[in-house]
Residue, then its C-alpha position, 0 to 999 in steps of 0.5 A: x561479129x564478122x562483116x566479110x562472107x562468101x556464098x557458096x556461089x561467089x567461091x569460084x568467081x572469086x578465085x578466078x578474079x583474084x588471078x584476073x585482077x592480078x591479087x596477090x595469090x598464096x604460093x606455098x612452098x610445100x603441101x598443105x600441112x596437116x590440121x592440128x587436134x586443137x583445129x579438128x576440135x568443133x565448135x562447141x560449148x565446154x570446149x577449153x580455149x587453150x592459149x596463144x593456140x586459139x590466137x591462130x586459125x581454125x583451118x577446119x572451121x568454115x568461117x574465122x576473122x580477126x577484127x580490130x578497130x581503133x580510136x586515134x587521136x594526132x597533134x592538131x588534128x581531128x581523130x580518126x577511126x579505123x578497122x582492119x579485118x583479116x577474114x578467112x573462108x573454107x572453100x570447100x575446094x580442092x580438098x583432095x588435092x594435094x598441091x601447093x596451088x590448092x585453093x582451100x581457103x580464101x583469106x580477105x583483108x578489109x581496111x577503113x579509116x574515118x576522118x572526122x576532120x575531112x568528114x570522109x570514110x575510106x575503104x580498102x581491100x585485099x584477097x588472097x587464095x591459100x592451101x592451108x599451108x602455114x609456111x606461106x609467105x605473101x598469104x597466110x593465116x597462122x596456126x599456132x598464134x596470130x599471124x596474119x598476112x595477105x597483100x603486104x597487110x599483116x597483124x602480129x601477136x606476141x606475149x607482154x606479160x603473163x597472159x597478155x598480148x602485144x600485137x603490131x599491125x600494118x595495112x593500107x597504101x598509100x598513092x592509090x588511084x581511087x582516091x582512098x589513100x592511108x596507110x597505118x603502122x600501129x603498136x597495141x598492147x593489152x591491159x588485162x588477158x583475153x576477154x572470153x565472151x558468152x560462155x567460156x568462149x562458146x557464144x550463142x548466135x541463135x536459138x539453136x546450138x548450133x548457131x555459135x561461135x568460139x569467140x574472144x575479144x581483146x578490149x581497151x588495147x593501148x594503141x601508137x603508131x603512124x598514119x599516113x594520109x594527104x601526103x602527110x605522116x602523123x603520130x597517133x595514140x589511141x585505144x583499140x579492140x580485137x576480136x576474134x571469132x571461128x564458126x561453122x554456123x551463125x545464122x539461124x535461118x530467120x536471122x537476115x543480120x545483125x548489130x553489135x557493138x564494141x566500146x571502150x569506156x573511158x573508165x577501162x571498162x569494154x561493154x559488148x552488145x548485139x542482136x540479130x534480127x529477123x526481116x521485120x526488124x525484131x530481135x531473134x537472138x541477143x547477148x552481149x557483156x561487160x568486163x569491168x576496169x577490175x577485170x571481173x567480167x559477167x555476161x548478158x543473157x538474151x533476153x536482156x539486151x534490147x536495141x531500140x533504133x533512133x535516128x536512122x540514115x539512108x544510103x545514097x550508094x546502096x539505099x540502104x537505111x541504117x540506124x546510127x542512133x540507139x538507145x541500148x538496154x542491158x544488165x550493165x544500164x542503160x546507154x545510147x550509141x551514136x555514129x560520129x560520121x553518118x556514111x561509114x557504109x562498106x560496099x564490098x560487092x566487087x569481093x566479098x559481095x557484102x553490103x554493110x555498115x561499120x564505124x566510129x562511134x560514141x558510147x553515152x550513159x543515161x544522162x547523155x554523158x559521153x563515156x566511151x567511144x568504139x564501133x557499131x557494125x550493122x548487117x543485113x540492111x541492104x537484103x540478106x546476109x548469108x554465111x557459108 
């Protein structure tokens, strides 16, 4: 699933911000080049993902990000968590306009660390405009493969071996003046090819049709590199996930947000689950799936999956009240996911607007065995979550 969104009425404040606050803005060298027929392909089911095309952006869908996160562990330290998420939306402006200054599109960057040891969550973020012109060099978004860059934070892809995928990821800085300093230099390679979740890729985000993404994840990524934090540099190993998604419409209008989850299992399984929820705390739509060490893969129909809150922890920020206990029924068994540091909140009301909850978490089976360790991301519980 996404974290980061734009209302139709934070579109131009968020343009003029950017040059406010002196964000770094796409400046492109030519027009805006043309959508590719892969692009101007809707989201719809039966639709073939066709690869490393469908690694880059979709300029015609309204709403696309690549979403990593991560588990690392370093030499005489506690571990740590993060997530790094580039996050593009269609303006809906200046779509005649044939300029190099063209706000299009707006690409977001969001990145956290959690550091167990510390007990800290630390959050950052970047936003850029951009025309839609791939050339561009201080922002863009890729067409033909996964390239991303916005305010000297990128995510890389290249091929490993027959269908699989190597990306390299840099972000975060260091000597802020908020006090939120890291920054990681990281390696990550996949084991197995891209996970294509629901059906062949097209995964159903409600009652309605329309309601779905285009939707591919990149679990159990072997993962080096650097950290850097209090003044410190640090090698770290660890295993990570990627996702990425590209919609027009995900929210169906009983929907005010979701929970999900990614976990890598120890045994090099990926377990996937989430649910959206109406404002009473009911599920309207879940789903979900497995992909086995073997690479065999099965999905979770709907009404398969339930989420069952446990413990739940109230915001001192926001007051909002999330639950970081769950007990978590699927095809695939019963399990309970647990956040590994309670305020892992991402306030995001300066950018994007977005209230919402993300982080480090433990995957446990029946017995209450730790199995694995990935993110819980919750939407919605500071009001309404609203796309487009």
């Amino acid at each position: 699933m996404s974290r980061s969104v734009v209302t139709p009425q934070r579109r131009a404040w968020l343009l003029s911000a950017a040059c406010w606050a002196g964000w770094p803005l796409a400046v492109p060298a030519a027009p805006a080049a043309a959508a590719s027929t892969a692009d101007d392909d809707p989201v719809r089911r039966g639709r073939p993902m066709v690869f490393p095309r469908d690694h880059g952006a979709h300029l015609s869908a309204a709403i696309e990000w690549w979403y990593l996160t991560g588990h690392l562990v370093a030499a005489g330290s506690a571990p740590f968590g993060f997530q790094i998420t580039f996050f593009r939306a269609r303006t809906g402006l200046a779509a005649a306009l044939d300029s190099r200054f063209a706000a299009r599109h707006l690409l977001f960057a969001h990145a956290a660390l959690t550091d167990l040891g510390a007990r800290a969550h630390l959050h950052q973020q970047r936003i850029a405009r951009w025309s839609g012109d791939p050339a561009a060099r201080l922002a863009h978004a890729a067409l033909h493969d996964t390239d991303l860059h916005v305010g000297g934070w990128t995510l890389l892809r290249s091929d490993s071996g027959p269908g699989q995928s190597s990306y390299t990821s840099r972000f975060g800085s260091v000597g802020t003046a908020t006090g939120q300093d890291f920054e990681l230099a990281l390696q990550l390679r996949a084991p197995q090819p891209p996970l294509l979740q629901g059906d062949a890729g097209f995964s159903r985000k409600g009652p309605d049709e329309a309601q779905a993404s285009h939707y591919i994840s990149e679990p159990q990524l072997q993962t080096t590199g650097t950290l850097r934090r209090s003044g410190k540099t640090l090698d770290v190993t660890g295993r990570a996930w990627l996702d990425h998604e590209w919609s027009d419409s995900l929210m169906h209008p009983q929907a005010v947000g979701w929970d999900w989850i990614g976990m890598n299992l120890d045994d090099g399984s990926a377990l996937t689950a989430f649910q959206l929820r109406r404002a009473d705390g009911s599920a309207l739509w879940a789903g979900g799936g497995w992909r086995g060490a073997d690479g065999r893969s099965s999905r979770f129909e709907t009404d398969a999956v339930r989420f069952t809150a446990q413990r739940s922890w109230r915001s001192p920020g926001t007051g909002a009240t999330y639950p970081l206990h769950w007990q978590l029924d699927t095809p695939a068994g019963r399990f309970e996911v647990r956040a590994l540091l309670d305020a892992q909140e991402l306030d995001s009301r300066a950018s994007t607007g977005t209230v919402y909850w993300e982080g480090l978490s433990e995957l446990l089976d029946a017995q209450q065995r730790r199995i694995g360790t990935g993110y819980l991301e919750m939407t919605g519980y500071a009001g309404r979550l609203r796309l487009g």
